[in-house]
Every structure is written in structure tokens, then in C-alpha cells.
C-alpha positions as CSV (number, residue, x, y, z in Angstrom):
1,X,-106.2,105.0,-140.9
2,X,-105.5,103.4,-137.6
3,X,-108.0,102.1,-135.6
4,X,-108.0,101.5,-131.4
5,X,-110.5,98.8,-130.0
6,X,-111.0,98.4,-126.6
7,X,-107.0,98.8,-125.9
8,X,-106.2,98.0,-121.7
9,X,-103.0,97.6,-120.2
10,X,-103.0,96.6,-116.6
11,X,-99.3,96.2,-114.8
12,X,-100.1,93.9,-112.1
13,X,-103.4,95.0,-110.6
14,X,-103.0,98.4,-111.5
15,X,-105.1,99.7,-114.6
16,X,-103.2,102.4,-116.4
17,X,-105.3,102.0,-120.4
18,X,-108.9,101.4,-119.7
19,X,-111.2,100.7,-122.8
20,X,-109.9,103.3,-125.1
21,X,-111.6,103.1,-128.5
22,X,-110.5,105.8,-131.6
23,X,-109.9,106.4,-135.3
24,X,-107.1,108.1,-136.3
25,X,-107.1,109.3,-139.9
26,X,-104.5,110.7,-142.4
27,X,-103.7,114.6,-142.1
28,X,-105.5,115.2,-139.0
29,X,-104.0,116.4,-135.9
30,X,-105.0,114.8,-132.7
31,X,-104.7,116.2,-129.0
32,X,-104.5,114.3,-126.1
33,X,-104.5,116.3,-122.5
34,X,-104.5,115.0,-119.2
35,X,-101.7,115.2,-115.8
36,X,-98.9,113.6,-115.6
37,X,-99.8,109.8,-115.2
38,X,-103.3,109.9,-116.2
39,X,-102.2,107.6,-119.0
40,X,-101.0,109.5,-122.3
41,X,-97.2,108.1,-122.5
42,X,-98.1,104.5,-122.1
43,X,-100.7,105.2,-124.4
44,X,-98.3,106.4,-127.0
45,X,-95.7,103.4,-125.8
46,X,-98.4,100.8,-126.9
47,X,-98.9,102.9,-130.5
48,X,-95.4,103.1,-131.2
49,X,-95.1,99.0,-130.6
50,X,-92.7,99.5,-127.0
51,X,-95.4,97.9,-125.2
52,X,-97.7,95.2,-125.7
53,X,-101.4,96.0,-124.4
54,X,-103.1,93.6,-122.1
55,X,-106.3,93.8,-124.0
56,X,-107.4,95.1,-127.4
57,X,-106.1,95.9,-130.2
58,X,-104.0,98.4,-132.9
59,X,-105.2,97.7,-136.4
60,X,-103.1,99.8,-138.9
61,X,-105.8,100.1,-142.5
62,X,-107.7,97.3,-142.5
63,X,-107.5,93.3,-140.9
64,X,-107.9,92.5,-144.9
65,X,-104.8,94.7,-145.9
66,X,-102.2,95.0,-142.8
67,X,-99.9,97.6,-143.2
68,X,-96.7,97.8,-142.0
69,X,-96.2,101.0,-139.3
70,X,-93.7,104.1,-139.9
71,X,-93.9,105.6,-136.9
72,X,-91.7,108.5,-135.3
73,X,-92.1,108.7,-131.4
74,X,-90.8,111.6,-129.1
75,X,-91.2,110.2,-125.8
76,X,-91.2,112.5,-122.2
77,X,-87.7,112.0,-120.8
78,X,-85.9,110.2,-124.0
79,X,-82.8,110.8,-124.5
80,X,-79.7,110.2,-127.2
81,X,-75.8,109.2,-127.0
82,X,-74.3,112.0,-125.0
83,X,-70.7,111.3,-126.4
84,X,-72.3,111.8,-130.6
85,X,-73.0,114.9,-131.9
86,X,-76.8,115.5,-133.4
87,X,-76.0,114.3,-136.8
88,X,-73.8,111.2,-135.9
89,X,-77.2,110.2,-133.9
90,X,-79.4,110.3,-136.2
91,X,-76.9,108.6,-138.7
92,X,-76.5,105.8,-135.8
93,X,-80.6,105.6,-136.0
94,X,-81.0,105.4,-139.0
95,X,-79.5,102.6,-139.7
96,X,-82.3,100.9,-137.9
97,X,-84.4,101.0,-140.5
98,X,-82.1,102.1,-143.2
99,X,-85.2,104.5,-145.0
100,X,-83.5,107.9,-143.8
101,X,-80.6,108.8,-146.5
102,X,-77.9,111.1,-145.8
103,X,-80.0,114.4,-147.5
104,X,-83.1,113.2,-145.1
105,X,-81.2,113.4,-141.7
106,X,-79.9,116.8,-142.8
107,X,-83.0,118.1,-143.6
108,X,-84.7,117.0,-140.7
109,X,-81.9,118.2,-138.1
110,X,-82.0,121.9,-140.3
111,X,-86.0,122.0,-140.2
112,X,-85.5,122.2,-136.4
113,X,-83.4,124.9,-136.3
114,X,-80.6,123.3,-135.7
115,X,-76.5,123.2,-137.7
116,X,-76.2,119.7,-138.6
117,X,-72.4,120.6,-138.9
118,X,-72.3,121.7,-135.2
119,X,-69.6,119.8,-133.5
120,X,-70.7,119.7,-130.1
121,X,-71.8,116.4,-128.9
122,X,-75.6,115.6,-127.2
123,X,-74.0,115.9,-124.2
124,X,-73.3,120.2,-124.0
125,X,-76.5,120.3,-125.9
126,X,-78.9,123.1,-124.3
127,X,-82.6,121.6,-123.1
128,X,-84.2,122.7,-126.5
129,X,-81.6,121.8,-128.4
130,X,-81.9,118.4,-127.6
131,X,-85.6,118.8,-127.2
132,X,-85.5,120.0,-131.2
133,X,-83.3,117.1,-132.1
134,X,-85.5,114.9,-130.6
135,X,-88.1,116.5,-132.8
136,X,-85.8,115.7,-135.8
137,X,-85.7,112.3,-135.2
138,X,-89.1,111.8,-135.0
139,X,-89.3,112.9,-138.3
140,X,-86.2,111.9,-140.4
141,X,-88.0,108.9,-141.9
142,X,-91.2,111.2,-143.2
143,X,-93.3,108.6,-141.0
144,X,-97.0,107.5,-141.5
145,X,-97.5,108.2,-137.4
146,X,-95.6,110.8,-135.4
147,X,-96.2,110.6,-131.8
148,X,-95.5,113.7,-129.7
149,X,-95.4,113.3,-125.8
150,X,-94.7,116.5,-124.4
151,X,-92.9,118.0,-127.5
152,X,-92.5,121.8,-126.0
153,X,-90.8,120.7,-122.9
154,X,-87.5,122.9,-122.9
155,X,-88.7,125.4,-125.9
156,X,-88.3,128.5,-125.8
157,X,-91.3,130.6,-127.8
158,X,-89.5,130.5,-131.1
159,X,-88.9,126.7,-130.9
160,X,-92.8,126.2,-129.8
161,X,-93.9,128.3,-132.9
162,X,-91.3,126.1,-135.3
163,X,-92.9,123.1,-133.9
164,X,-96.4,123.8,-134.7
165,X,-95.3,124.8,-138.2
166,X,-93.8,121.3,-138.4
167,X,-96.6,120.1,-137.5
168,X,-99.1,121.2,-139.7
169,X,-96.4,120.8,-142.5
170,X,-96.5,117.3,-141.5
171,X,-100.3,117.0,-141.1
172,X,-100.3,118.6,-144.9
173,X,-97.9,115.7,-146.2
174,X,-100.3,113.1,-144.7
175,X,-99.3,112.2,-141.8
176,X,-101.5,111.1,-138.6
177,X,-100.0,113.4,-135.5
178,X,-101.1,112.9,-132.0
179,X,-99.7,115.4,-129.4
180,X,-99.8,115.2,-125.7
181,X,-99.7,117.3,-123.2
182,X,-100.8,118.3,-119.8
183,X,-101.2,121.8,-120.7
184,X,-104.6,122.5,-122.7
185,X,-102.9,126.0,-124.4
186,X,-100.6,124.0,-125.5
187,X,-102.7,122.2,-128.4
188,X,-106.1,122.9,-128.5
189,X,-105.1,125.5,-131.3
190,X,-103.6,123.4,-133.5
191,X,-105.8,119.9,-133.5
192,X,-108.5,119.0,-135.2
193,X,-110.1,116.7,-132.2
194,X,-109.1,117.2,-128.6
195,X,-109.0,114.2,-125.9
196,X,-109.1,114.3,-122.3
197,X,-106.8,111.4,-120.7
198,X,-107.8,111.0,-116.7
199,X,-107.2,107.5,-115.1
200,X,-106.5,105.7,-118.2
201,X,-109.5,106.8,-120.1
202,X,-110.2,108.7,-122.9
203,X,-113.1,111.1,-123.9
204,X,-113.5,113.9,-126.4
205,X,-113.0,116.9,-124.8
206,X,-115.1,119.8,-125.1
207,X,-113.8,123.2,-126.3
């Protein structure tokens, strides 16, 4: 379980986190909707460890027993190394970490719907094909935490329906997912608890 207490960030005098309190828990789904710059990307930079909070905290299990956090992030706007081709990116990646074997990259670019043998590079990529292997990096490492900002950007209907079978696939294994969008079709659907996101705060939404 991962716990949020009274996380802020402030940059300068502007306040883009304000109080936000959750639980996350194991196999559950989360959904986070609000406009673009109400506050779900930083949100999702402060989980993933890119950005210190100004206030609060992120306990992962318990203050007794830390645990160590597996995350996989997909970020709005991310990008790869245009001059690599999918797999030679997520082979460069992976050696971040080193958890991600040769079999797991594979398997994680083919889950997407993508040829791990293709021998284009990043660069000639179509939008959703870099949007999917985005997606696959995300999840090469089988993390504890997968954080989706905006995942169906550049999808076409057949990668949007993939993705939400990854998802719950992924939510089966374990894993905690949050989504975020600033479309409420997008998700509602497939979470288990909905969140509004409107000037840096959060509340349940109601469906």
C-alpha cells in the first residue's frame, strides 16, 4: 500500500499540490481527471520520485517496514532516443536498474502491439507507436506502481482497447495503477475509485 499525507508543492508562490491525502492499495485501479494543469502530472512527478514535495509525505507499506519503490511512469510529452530503435531503448533503460532481462523487454514491446525486431528507429515512429512503446516501458520491469499520464494520447481505438486490457492484466498481477486524464470517458470504466484534480486538489468524484 502507498499512503499520501498532506503532500504540497508550491514553486515559488504558486501552489500547484494542495493537501492531497490517499491510500492506494494493491490491484486497484485509480482515476484521476481534471484539465490540463489542474495538477495531475506533478502529482505523478512527486510519486514517481522526479520531484521533491514542498510538504508531506509518500510512505511506501509502512514507516516500520520501508519498501523500496518499482515504479513505471508514462509521463505527457516524454519522449525516447530518436536515433534507437524501440528495443535498443528499452535495452539502454534497462540497464538502469538492471531487473528487466532480455525475454522481459521483448515481451513488454510485443504486449503493445508492437515487432520488437522492427528496424525503424524512434524517430519514424508513428504517434501511437511511440505512445505504445512508451506504454512498454512503463511496464518492462513488472513494477509495484505504474503511473499513466495521459496514456491514450495518439491511440487509435484498437491501441485504447489493448491498453485497458493491459491494465487490468496489470491490476490482476498486483499492481497499484493510477491513470490520468482530462477526459472523464476515458477511465471512469475501468477504475475502481475516480478523483477529480482542479487547482491542485483532490476529491472523490462522483459517478
Amino acid at each position: 500500500m502507498i499512503t499520501i499525507n498532506h503532500l504540497s508543492k508550491k514553486i515559488k508562490k504558486v501552489v500547484l499540490l494542495d493537501d492531497i491525502n490517499l491510500s492506494l492499495q494493491n490491484g486497484k485501479i485509480y482515476g484521476i481527471i481534471g484539465e490540463n494543469g489542474s495538477g495531475k502530472t506533478m502529482l505523478f512527478r512527486v510519486l514517481a520520485g522526479l520531484v521533491r514535495p514542498t510538504e508531506g509525505e509518500v510512505i511506501w507499506g509502512s514507516r516500520e517496514k520501508h519498501i523500496e519503490p518499482s515504479i513505471g511512469v508514462v509521463i505527457e510529452h516524454a519522449s525516447l532516443y530518436p536515433e534507437f530503435t524501440g528495443l535498443q531503448n528499452l535495452r539502454y533503460l534497462s540497464q538502469i536498474k538492471k531487473i528487466a532481462s532480455e525475454k522481459d523487454i521483448r515481451r513488454a514491446i510485443e504486449r503493445v502491439g508492437l515487432n520488437p525486431d522492427d528496424k525503424r528507429n524512434f524517430r519514424k515512429y508513428s504517434l501511437g507507436m511511440k505512445q505504445r512503446l512508451l506504454i512498454a516501458q512503463a511496464l518492462m520491469e513488472c513494477p509495484e506502481l505504474l503511473l499513466f499520464d495521459e496514456p491514450t494520447n495518439g491511440l487509435d481505438a484498437k491501441g485504447v482497447e489493448l491498453f485497458y486490457h493491459i491494465v487490468k492484466e496489470e491490476a490482476k498481477r498486483g499492481a497499484i495503477i493510477c491513470i490520468a486524464s482530462h477526459i472523464t470517458e476515458n477511465i471512469t470504466g475501468l477504475c475502481d475509485e475516480v478523483y477529480l484534480m482542479k487547482s491542485g486538489q483532490l476529491e472523490i468524484a462522483e459517478m
